[in-house]
C-alpha positions in Angstrom: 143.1 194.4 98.7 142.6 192.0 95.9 139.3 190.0 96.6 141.4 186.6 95.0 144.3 187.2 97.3 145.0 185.4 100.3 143.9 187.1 103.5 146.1 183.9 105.5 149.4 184.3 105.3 151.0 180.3 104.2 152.8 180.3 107.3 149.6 180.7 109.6 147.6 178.7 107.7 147.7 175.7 110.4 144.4 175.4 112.1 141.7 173.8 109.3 140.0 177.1 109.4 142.7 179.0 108.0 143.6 176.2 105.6 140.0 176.7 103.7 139.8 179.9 104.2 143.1 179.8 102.5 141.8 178.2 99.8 138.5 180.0 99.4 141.0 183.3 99.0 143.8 181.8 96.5 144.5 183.4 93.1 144.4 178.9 92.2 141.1 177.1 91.9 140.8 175.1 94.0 138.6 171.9 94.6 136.5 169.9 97.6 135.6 166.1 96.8 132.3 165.5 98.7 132.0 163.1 101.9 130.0 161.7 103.8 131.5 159.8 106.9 134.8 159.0 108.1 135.5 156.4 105.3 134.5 159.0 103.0 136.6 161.4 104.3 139.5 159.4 104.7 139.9 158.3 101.4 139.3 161.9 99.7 142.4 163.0 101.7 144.0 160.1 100.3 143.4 160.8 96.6 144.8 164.3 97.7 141.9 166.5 97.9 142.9 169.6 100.2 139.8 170.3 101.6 136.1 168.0 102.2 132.4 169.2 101.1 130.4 167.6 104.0 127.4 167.4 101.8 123.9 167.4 102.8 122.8 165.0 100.3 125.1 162.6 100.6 124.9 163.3 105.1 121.1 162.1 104.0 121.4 159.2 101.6 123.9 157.4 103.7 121.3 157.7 107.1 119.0 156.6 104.6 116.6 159.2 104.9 115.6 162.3 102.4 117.5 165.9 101.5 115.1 167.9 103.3 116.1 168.0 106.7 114.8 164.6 108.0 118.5 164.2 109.6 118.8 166.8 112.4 121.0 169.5 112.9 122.4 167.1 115.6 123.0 164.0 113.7 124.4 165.7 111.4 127.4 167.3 113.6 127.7 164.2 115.2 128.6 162.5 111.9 130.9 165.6 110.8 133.2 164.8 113.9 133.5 161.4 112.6 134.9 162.8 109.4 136.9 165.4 111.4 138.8 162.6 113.6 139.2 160.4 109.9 140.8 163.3 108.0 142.9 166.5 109.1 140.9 167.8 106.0 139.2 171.1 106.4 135.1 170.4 105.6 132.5 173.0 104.7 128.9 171.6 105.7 126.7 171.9 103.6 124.7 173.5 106.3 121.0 173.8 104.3 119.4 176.6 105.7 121.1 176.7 108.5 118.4 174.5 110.3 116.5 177.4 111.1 116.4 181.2 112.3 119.3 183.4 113.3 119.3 181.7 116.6 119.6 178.2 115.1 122.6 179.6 113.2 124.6 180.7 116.3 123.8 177.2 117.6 125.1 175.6 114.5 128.6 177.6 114.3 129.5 177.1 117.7 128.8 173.4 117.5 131.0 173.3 114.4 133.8 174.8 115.9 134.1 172.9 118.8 134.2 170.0 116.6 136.8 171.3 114.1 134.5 172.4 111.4 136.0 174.7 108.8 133.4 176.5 107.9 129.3 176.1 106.3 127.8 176.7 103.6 124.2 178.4 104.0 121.5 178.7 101.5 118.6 181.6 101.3 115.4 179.4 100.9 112.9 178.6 103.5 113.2 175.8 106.5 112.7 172.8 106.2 114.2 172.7 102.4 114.4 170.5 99.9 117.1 169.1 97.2 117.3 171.9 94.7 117.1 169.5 91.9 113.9 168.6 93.2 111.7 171.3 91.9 113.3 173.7 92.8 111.8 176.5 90.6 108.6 175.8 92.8 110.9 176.1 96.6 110.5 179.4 97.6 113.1 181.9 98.6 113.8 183.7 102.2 113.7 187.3 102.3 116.9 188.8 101.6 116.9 190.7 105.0 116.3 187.2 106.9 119.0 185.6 104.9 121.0 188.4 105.8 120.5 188.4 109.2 121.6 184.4 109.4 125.1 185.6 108.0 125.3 188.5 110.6 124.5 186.1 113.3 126.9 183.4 112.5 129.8 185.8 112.3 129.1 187.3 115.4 128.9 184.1 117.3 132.1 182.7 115.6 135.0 182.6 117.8 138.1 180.9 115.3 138.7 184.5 113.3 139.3 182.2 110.2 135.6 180.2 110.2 134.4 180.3 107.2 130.4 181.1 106.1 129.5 180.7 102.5 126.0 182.2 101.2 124.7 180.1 98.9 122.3 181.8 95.6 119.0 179.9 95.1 117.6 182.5 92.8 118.5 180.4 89.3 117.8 177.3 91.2 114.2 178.8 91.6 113.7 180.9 88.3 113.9 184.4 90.0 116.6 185.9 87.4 120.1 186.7 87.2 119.4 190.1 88.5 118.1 188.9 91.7 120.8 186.6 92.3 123.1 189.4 91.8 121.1 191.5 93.9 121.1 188.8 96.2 124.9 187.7 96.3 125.9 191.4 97.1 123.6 191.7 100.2 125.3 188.3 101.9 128.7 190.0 100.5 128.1 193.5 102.2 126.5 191.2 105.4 130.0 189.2 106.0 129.4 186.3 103.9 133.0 185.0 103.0 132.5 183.9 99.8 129.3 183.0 97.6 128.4 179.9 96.2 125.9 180.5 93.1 123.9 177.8 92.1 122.8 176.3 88.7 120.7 173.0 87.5 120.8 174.0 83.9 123.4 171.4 81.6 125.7 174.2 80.3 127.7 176.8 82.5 125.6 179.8 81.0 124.1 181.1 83.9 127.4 180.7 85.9 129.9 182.3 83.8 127.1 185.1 83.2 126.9 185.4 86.7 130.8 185.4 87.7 131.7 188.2 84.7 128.9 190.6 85.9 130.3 189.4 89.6 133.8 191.0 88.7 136.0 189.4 91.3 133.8 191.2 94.5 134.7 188.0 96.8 135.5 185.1 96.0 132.6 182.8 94.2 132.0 178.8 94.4 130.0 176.5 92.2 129.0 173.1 91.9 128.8 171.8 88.3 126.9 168.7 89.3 124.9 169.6 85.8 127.0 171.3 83.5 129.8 168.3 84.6 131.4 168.5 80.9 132.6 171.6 81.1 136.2 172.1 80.9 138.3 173.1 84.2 139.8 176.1 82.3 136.7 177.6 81.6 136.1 178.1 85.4 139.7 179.1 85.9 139.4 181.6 83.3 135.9 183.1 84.8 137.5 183.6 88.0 136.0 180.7 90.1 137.1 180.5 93.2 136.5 177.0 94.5 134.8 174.0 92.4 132.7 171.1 94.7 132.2 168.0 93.5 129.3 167.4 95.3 128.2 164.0 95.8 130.2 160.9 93.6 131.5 159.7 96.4 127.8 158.3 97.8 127.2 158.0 94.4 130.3 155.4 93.3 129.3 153.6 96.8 125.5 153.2 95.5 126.1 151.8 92.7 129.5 149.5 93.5 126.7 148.2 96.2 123.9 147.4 94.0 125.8 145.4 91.8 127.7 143.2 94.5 124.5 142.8 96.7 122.8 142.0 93.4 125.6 138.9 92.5 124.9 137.6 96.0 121.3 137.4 96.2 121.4 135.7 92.4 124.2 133.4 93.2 123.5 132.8 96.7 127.6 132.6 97.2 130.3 135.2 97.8 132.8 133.5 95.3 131.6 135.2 92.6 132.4 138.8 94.0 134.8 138.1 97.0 137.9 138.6 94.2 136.9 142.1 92.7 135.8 143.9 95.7 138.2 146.1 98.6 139.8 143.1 100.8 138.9 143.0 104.2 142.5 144.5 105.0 142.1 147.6 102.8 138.8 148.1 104.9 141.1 147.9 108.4 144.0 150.3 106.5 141.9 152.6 106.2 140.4 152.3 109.7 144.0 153.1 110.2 144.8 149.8 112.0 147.9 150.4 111.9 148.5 152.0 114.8 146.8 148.6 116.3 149.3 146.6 115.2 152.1 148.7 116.7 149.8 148.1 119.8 150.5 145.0 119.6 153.9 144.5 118.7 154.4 146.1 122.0 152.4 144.6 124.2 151.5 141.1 122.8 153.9 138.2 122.7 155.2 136.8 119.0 153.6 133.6 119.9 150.1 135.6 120.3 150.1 137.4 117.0 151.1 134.6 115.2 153.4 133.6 111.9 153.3 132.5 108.5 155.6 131.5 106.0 155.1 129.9 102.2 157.5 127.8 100.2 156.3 128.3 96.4 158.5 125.2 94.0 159.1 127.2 90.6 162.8 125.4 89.8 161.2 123.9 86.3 160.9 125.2 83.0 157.8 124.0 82.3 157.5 120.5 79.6 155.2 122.0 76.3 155.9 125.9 77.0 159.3 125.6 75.4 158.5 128.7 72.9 157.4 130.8 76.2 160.1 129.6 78.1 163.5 130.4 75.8 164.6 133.6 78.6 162.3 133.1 81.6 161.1 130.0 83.8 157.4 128.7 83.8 156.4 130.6 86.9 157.2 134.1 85.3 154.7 133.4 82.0 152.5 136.2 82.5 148.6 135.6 83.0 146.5 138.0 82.5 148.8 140.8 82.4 151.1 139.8 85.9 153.5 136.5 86.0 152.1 133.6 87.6 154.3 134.1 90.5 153.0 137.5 91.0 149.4 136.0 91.4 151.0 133.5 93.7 153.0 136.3 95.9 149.6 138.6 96.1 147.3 136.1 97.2 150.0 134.8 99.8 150.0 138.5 101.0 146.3 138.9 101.3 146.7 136.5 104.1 149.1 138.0 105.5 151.5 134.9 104.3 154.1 137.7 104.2 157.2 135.4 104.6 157.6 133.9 100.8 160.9 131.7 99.7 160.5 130.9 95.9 163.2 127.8 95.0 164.0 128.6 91.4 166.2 126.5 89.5 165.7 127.5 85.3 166.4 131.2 84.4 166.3 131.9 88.1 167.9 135.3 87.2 165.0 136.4 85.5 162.8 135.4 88.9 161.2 138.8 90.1 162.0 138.9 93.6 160.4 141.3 94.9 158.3 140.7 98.2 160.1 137.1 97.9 163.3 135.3 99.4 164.9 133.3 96.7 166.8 130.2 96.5 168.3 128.3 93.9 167.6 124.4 93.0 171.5 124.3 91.4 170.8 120.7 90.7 167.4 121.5 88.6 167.8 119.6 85.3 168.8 116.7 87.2 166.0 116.6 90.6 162.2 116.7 91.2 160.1 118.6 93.6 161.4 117.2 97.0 165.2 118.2 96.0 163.8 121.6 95.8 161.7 121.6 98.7 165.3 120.5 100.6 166.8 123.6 99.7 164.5 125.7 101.2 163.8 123.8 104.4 165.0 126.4 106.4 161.7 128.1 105.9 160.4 126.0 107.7 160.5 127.9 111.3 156.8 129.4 111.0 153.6 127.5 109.8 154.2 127.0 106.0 152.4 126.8 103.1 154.2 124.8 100.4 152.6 125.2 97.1 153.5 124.5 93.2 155.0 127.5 91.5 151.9 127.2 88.4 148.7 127.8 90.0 146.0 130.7 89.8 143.2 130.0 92.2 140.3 131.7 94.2 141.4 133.6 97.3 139.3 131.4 99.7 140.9 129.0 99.1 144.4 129.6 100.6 142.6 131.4 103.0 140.9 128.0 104.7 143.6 126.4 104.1 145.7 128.5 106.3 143.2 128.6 108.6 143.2 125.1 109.1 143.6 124.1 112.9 145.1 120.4 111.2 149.0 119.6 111.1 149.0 118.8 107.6 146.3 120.0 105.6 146.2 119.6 101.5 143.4 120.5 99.2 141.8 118.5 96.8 139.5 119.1 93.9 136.6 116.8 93.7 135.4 118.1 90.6 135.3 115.8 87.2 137.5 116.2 84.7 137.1 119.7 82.7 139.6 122.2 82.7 142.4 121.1 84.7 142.5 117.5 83.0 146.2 118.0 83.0 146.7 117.5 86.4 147.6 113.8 87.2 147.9 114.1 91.0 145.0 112.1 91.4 143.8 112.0 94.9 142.0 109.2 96.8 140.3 110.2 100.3 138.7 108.3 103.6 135.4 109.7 101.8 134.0 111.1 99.3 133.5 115.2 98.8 129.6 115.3 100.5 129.1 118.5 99.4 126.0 119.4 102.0 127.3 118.2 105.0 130.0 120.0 106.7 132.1 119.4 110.3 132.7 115.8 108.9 136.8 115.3 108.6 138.3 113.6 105.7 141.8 112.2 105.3 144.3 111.8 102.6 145.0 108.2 102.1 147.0 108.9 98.5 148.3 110.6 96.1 149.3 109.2 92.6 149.6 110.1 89.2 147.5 107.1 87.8 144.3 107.2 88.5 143.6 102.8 88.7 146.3 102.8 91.0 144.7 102.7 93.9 141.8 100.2 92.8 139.2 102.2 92.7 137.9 105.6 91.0 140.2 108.6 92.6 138.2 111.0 95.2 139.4 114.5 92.7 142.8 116.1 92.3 145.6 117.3 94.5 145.8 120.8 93.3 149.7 121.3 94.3 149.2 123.3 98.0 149.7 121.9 101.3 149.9 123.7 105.0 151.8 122.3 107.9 151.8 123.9 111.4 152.8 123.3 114.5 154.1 119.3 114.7 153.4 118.8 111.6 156.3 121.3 110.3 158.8 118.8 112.3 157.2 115.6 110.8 157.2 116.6 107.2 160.9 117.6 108.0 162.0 115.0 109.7 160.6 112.8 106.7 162.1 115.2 104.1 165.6 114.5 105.4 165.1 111.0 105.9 163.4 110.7 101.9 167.2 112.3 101.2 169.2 108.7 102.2 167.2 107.0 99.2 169.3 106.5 96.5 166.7 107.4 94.0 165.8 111.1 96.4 166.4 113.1 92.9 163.4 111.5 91.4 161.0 111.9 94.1 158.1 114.7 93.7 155.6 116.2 96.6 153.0 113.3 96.3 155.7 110.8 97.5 156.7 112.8 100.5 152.8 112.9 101.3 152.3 109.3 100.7 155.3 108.5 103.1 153.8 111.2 105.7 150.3 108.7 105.4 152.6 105.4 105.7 154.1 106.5 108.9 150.2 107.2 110.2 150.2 111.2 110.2 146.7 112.2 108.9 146.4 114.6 106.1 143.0 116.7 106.3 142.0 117.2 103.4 140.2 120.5 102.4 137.8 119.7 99.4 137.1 122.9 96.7 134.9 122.1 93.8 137.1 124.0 91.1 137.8 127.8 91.4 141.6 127.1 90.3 144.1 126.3 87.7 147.2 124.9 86.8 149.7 125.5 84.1 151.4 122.1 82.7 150.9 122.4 78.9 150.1 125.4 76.7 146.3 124.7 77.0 146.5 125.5 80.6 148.3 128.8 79.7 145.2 130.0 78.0 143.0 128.7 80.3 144.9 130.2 82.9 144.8 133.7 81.4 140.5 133.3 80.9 140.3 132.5 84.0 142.4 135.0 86.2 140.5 137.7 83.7 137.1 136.4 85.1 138.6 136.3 88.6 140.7 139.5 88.8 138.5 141.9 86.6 135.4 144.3 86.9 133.3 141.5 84.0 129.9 142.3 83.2 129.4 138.4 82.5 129.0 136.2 85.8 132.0 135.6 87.6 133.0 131.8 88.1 130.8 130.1 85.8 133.8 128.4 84.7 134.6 126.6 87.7 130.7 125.8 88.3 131.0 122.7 86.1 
């Protein structure tokens, strides 16, 4: 038989065992992506990996302790079977030396088995070892005989036919010759080693091509081009590889994605800076596989205890100034940043789970993207305002709702408090002076002003108007254009809505009125204060505004995040 071909039939090839061994067998490279715990594991399977390299570096780094066995054999396992219950992957350990003698090897199969384990990998230097890379022309070698005896003794005690034990060649590591680790690699062979795994630190694939063509296909032959990284693919196809590891990115992506965040935070001493270009708190739970949680409780918790949201988002205009931009589309489908403004609107409303979205369009509402949204039509556009649009989708009104303006770009925290916001009607207002939302002439005057260092007091909308003497005295900031109601406040903003429609002059009233005759009938409007961190589109300064900042917000920059909305 072929050393390359397959010694598990496809058909068998269930158990994780026989999947690597599978692989370690196929006439197709094949390829493990390094992990280190359940997450880890998890998301390799995701990106479509076959198979998991438990590695014994990356085991190490992530207990915070050194590769050189400073992690038992025991802590070890017990973190595999967290990557075994995360991932129907097969994993190879990266088993060191196998944590001891022949009788520590036994130990270590059966413990690997019983947890799922494909297979190990073993390497022929001395206990306790140390990362190859790490001096490793000065670590010295076990005696071939010893080694050899390891392999014996782990295939004897295996009791899944299709566990998997791969010798791994420390002779180049250490400077002993290609001879030797020929010499070497055919003793684990002709002991019951399934495959070999020859190792290299140097930056081109010299050694290991040398290696594989005076090899000849005798059994089937792994490397891990953490050095020689550039090389091509094909050049290991075409050498006969049997399996490539990538060894440790994972841990060392994580490493790096960490310093930089923690970094931002300690300098800035907020999260707003890095809270927009990091893994959302709901990624993190899908892929704890929460899922099956929430089926949990659909079945077994009333609709009243999970809760509801809805959003109402006004986009009926074309948007005064943007003529040029507007000729085939309506204002809220100018794309920012590379996604229409709606599209912003729709994935922050969805990051809080606000999955129930009705969009009112009116202008060029066949060009509306409606995707992930209910849409309904303002007929009357060209001659209404805002609260003529808001009628038409008051039926949306069942849940808790969100009403906002169909222009804005804005921080995720802030929808997010607002939603969370225990008050009937809730709005938020920017205190901030006038920079880079000038346009917006919703001033906003408040029962106080926005103390920014004391928090628990309440503050109350008292109202909202477009010039900012008109209430006597300076304004307290800008309404921004969103506004939650919940519970009785969905009613009262309704039962105003409908009795704002037997005004004769209804078409002309915008959002600010129906808040002002919300305040007049004594309903009090918290009022969340934010201290920029958004913007709104009304002329075609705002559009490139807009664009600067959702690329500051939204993207990987190297620059500090939010300095624009610091002012």
């Amino acid at each position: 038989m072929n050393a390359r071909e397959p010694l598990v039939p496809a058909a068998m090839a269930t158990s994780r065992s026989a999947r690597l061994r599978q692989m370690l067998t196929s006439n197709e490279l094949e390829f493990l992506m390094e992990a280190h715990n359940g997450l880890s594991a998890r998301i390799a399977r995701e990106a479509g990996f076959k198979a998991i390299w438990g590695s014994g570096l990356s085991i190490s780094a992530q207990f915070g302790v050194r590769d050189n066995n400073e992690a038992s054999w025991t802590q070890v396992v017990d973190n595999l079977e967290f990557m075994a219950d995360a991932s129907d992957l097969p994993i190879l350990l990266d088993g060191d030396t196998g944590y001891g003698n022949f009788n520590n090897v036994r130990r270590l199969v059966r413990k690997l088995e019983q947890r799922g384990i494909a297979g190990v990998c073993i390497e022929d230097k001395q206990f306790p070892k140390t990362n190859s890379f790490i001096k490793g022309e000065a670590q010295p070698l076990a005696d071939i005989d010893e080694f050899c005896g390891k392999i014996k003794a782990g295939k004897d005690s295996q009791t899944d036919e299709h566990f998997s034990i791969v010798a791994r060649v420390e002779a180049l590591i250490a400077g002993w010759g290609m001879d030797e680790a020929l010499k070497r690699a055919e003793a684990y062979r002709l002991a019951g080693a399934d495959a070999i795994l020859i190792h290299s630190k140097l930056s081109r694939p010299d050694e290991i091509l040398t290696f594989a063509r005076e090899w000849a296909g005798r059994g089937p032959l792994v490397i891990v081009p953490t050095k020689y990284y550039s090389t091509p693919t094909d050049v290991f196809r075409k050498a006969g590889i049997s399996t490539v590891i990538w060894a440790n990115h994972q841990i060392r992506a994580a490493v790096s994605a960490m310093q930089a965040v923690t970094r931002t935070i300690y300098e800035t001493q907020t999260l707003v800076d890095v809270e927009d270009r990091i893994a959302t708190v709901n990624e993190i739970f899908r892929l704890q596989d929460a899922d099956e949680y929430s089926e949990a409780e659909d079945r077994y918790l009333s609709a009243t205890s999970r809760g509801a949201g809805s959003a109402i988002v006004l986009a009926a205009s074309r948007g005064s100034g943007l003529d040029a931009y507007t000729q085939d589309k309506p204002k809220v489908m100018l794309p920012v940043a590379g996604k229409p403004l709606l599209r912003w609107l729709v994935d922050a409303f969805k990051k809080q789970s606000v999955n129930d979205i009705t969009v009112v369009g009116g202008y060029k509402a066949e060009a509306i993207d409606t995707a992930g949204i209910k849409l309904v039509r303002n007929e009357r556009f060209a001659q209404t305002n805002e609260l003529a649009s808001l009628a038409c989708a008051v039926g949306a009104l069942d849940n808790d709702t969100v009403i906002s303006y169909g222009d804005l770009v804005f921080r995720s925290y802030i929808l997010r408090d607002l939603v969370e916001s225990e008050a009937d009607v809730s709005v938020v207002v920017d205190s901030s002076p006038e920079s880079e939302n000038s346009s917006t002439r919703d001033f906003a005057w408040c029962s106080a002003a926005d103390e920014r260092d004391l928090f628990g007091n309440k503050v109350f909308l008292e109202r909202v108007a477009s010039d900012p003497a008109a209430n006597g005295a300076a304004p307290h900031g800008r309404w921004i254009g969103l506004v939650n109601v919940r519970g009785a406040g969905r009613a009262k903003l309704a039962k105003k809505l409908a009795q704002l429609q037997t005004r004769a002059d209804f078409d002309t009233l915008d959002m600010p009125a129906l808040l002002n005759a919300l305040i007049a009938d004594g309903e009090k409007i918290e009022v969340q204060y934010v201290h920029g961190h958004w913007r709104g589109v009304n002329d075609l300064e705002d559009f490139r505004r807009a664009g600067d900042f959702a690329q500051g917000v939204y993207t990987h920059a190297q620059t500090p995040l939010g300095a624009e909305g610091q002012a």
